[in-house]
Short mmCIF file of the C-alpha atoms (twelve columns), coordinates in Angstrom:
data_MODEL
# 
_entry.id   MODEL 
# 
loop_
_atom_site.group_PDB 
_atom_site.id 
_atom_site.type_symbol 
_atom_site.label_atom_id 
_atom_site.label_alt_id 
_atom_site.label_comp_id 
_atom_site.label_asym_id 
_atom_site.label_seq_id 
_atom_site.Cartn_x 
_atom_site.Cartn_y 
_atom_site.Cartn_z 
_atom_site.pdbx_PDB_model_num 
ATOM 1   C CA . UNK A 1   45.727  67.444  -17.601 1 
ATOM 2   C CA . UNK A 2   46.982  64.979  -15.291 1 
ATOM 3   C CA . UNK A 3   43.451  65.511  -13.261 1 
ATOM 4   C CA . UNK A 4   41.993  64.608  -16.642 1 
ATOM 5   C CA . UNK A 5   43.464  61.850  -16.529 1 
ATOM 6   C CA . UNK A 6   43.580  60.794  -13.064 1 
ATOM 7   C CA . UNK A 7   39.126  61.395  -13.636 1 
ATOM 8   C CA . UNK A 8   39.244  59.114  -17.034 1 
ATOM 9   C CA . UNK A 9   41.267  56.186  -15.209 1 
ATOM 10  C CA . UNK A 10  38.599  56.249  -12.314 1 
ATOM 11  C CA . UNK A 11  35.669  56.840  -14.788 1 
ATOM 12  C CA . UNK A 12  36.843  53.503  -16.858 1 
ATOM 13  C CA . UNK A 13  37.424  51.593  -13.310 1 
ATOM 14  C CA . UNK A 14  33.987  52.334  -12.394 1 
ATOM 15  C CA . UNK A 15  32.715  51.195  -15.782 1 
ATOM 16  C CA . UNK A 16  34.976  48.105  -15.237 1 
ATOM 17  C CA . UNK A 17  33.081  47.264  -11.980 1 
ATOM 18  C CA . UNK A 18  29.875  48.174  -12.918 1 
ATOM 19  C CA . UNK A 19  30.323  45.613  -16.050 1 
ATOM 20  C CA . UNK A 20  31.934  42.962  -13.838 1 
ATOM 21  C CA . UNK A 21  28.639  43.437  -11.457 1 
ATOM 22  C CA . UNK A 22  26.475  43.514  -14.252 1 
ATOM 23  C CA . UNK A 23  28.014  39.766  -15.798 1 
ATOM 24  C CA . UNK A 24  27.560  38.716  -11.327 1 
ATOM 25  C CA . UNK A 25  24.193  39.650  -11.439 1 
ATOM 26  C CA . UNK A 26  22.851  38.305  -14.675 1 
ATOM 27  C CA . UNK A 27  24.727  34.843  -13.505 1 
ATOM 28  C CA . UNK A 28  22.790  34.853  -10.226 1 
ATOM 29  C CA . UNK A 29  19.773  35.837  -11.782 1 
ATOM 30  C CA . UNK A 30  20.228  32.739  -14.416 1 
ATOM 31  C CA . UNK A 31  21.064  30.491  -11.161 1 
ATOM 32  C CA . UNK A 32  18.696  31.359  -9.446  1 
ATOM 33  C CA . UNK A 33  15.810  31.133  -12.400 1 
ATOM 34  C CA . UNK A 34  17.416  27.628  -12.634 1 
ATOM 35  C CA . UNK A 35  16.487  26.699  -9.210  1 
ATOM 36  C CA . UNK A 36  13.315  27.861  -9.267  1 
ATOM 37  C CA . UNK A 37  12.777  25.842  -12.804 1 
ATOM 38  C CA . UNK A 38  14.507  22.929  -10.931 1 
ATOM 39  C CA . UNK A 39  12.043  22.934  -7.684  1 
ATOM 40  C CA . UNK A 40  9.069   23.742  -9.911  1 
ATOM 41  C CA . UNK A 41  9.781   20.259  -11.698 1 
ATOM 42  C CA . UNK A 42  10.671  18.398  -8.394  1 
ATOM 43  C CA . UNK A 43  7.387   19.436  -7.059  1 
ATOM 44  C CA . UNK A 44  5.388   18.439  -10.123 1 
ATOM 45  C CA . UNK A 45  7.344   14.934  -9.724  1 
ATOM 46  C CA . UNK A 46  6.435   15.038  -6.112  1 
ATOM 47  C CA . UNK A 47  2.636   15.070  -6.963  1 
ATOM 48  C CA . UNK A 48  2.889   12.746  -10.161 1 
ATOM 49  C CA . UNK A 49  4.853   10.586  -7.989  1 
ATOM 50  C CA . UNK A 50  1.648   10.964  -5.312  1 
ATOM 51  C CA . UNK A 51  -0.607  10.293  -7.953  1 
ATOM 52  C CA . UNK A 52  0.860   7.683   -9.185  1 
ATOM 53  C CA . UNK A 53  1.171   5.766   -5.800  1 
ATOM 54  C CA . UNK A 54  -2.476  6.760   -4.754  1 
ATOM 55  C CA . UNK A 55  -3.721  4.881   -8.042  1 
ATOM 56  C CA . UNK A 56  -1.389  2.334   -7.777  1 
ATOM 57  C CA . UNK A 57  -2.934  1.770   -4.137  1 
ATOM 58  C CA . UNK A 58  -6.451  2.144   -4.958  1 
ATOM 59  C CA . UNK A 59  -5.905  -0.636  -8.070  1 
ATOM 60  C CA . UNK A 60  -4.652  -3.044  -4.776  1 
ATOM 61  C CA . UNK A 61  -7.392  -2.428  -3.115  1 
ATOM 62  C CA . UNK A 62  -10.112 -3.184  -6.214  1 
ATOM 63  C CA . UNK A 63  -7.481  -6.118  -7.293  1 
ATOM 64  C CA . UNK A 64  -7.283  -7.876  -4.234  1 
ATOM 65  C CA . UNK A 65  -9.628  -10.284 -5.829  1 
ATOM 66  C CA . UNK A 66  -11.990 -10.349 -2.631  1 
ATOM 67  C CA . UNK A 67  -15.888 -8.421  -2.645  1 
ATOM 68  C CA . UNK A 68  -16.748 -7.044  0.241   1 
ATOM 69  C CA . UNK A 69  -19.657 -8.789  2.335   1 
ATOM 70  C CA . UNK A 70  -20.552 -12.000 4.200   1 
ATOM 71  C CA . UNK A 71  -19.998 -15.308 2.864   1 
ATOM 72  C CA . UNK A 72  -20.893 -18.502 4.325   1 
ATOM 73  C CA . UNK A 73  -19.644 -21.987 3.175   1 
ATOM 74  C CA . UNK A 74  -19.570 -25.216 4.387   1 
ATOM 75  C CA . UNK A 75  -16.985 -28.242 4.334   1 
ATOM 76  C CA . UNK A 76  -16.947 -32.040 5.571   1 
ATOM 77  C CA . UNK A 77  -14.831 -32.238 8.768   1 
ATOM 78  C CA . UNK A 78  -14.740 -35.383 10.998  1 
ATOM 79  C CA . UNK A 79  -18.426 -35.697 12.286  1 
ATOM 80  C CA . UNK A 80  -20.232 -33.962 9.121   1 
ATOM 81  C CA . UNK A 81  -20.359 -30.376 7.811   1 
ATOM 82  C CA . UNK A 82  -18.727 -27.549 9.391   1 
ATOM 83  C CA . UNK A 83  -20.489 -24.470 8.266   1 
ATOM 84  C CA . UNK A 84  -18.682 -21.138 8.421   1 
ATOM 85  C CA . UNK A 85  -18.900 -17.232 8.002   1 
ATOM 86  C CA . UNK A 86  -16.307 -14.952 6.527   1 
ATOM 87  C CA . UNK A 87  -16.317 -11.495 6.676   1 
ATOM 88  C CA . UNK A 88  -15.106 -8.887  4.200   1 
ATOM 89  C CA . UNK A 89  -15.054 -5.362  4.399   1 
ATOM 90  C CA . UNK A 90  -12.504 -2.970  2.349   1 
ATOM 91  C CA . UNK A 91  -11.384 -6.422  0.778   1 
ATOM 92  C CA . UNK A 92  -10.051 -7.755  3.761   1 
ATOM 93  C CA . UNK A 93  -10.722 -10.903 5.745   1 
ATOM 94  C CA . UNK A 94  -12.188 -9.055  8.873   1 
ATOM 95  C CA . UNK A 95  -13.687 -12.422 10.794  1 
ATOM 96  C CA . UNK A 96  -13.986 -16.112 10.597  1 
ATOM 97  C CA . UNK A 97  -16.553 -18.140 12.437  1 
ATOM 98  C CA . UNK A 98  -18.266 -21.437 12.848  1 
ATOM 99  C CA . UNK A 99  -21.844 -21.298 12.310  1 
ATOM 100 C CA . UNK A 100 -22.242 -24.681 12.561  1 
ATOM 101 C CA . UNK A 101 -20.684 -28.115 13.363  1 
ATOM 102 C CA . UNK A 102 -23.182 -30.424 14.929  1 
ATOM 103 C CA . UNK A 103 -21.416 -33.508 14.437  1 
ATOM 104 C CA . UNK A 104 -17.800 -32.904 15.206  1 
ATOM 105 C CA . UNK A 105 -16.390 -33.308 18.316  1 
ATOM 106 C CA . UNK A 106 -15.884 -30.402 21.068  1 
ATOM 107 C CA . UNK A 107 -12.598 -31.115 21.841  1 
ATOM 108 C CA . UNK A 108 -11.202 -31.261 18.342  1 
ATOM 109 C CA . UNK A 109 -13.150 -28.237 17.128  1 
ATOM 110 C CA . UNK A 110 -11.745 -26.351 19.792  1 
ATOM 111 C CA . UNK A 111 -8.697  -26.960 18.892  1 
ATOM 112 C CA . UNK A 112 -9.201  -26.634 14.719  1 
ATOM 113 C CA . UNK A 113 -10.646 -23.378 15.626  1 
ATOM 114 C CA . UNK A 114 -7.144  -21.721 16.008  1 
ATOM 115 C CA . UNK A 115 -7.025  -21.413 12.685  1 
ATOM 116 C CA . UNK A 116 -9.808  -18.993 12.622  1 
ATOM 117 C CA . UNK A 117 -7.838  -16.452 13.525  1 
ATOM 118 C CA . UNK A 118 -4.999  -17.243 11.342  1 
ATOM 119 C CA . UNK A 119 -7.232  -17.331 8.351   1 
ATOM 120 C CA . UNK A 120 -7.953  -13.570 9.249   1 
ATOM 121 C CA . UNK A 121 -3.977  -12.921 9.827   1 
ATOM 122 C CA . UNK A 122 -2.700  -14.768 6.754   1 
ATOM 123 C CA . UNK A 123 -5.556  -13.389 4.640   1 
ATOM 124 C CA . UNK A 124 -5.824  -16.461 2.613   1 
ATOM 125 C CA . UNK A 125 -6.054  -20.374 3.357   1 
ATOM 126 C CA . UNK A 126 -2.908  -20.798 1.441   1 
ATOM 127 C CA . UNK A 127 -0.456  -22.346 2.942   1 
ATOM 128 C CA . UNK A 128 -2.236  -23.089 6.123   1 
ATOM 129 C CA . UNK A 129 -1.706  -26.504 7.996   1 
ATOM 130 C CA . UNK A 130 -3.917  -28.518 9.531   1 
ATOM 131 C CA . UNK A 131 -4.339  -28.744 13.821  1 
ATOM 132 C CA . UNK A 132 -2.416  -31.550 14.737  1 
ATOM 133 C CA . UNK A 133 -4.710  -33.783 16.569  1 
ATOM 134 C CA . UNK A 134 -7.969  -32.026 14.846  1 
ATOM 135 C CA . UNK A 135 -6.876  -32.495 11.211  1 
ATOM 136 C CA . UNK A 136 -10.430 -33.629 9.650   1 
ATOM 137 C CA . UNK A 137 -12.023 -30.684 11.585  1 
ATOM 138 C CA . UNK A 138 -8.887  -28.578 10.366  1 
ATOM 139 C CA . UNK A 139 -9.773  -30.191 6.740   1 
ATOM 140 C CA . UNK A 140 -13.410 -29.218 6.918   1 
ATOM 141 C CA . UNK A 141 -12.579 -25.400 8.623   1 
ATOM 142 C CA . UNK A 142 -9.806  -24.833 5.505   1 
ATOM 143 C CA . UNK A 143 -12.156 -26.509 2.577   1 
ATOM 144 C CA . UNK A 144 -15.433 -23.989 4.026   1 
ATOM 145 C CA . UNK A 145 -13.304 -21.125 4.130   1 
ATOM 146 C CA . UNK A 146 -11.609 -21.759 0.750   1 
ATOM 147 C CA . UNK A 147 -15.318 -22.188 -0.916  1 
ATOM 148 C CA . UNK A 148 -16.063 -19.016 0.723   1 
ATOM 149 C CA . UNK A 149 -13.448 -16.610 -0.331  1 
ATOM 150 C CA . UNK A 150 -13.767 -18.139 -3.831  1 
ATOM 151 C CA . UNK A 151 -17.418 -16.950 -3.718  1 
ATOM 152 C CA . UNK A 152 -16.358 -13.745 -2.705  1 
ATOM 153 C CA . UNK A 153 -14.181 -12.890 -5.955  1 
ATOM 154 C CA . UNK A 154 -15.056 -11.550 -8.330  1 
# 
């Protein structure tokens, strides 16, 4: 009898444990399910997110107000017109350059043509100054470039 017993008492331990395990294991399975559920949905953020961005990028790029091509424009510096090029390409400014300025002066031209480059930098004409020294040839360089990007939007 007493081995009957001792067999019952490790019969209903074993039962205990293998209930106990049971409850552990259906717990890690739901944790883990969780996880997976969780991940999943971070990774379908992760591309809406990328989606998201991408469009919000490529809207920029069509907003920036600017058609790609060549535009030329002209505007009354010191000694007549001064008759530019702008270039556009992906709706940038790419380059900025005097086609012609017959009747300004060398010297100041040289030095208004600084702002060639810093058209190209600032991407706009807004907010640019004038060459000290040069300002009429400045004035004619800023008024050709402004008529030209205007051209260029759309």
């Amino acid at each position: 009898m007493r081995q009957f017993v001792f067999k019952c008492a490790n019969l209903i331990i074993i039962a205990v444990v293998l209930l106990s395990y049971q409850k552990y294991a259906t717990a890690r399975a739901d944790l883990v399910a969780a996880h997976e559920a969780e991940e999943k949905k971070a990774q379908e953020l992760e591309k809406e997110y990328a989606r998201i961005v991408e469009e919000a990028e490529e809207s920029l790029e069509s907003s920036s107000g600017l058609k790609d091509g060549i535009w030329e424009a002209t505007g009354q510096g010191f000694g007549g017109d001064i008759t530019l090029q702008v270039s556009i390409q992906d709706h940038k400014i790419t380059n900025v350059e005097i086609l012609s300025a017959q009747g300004e002066d060398p010297e100041y031209l040289s030095m208004a043509e600084n702002l060639l480059s810093e058209i190209v930098d600032a991407q706009t004409v807004d907010g640019l100054d004038t060459i000290t020294g040069a300002t009429f040839s400045s004035k004619g360089i800023l008024a050709a470039a402004k008529q030209a990007l205007e051209e260029a939007e759309p």
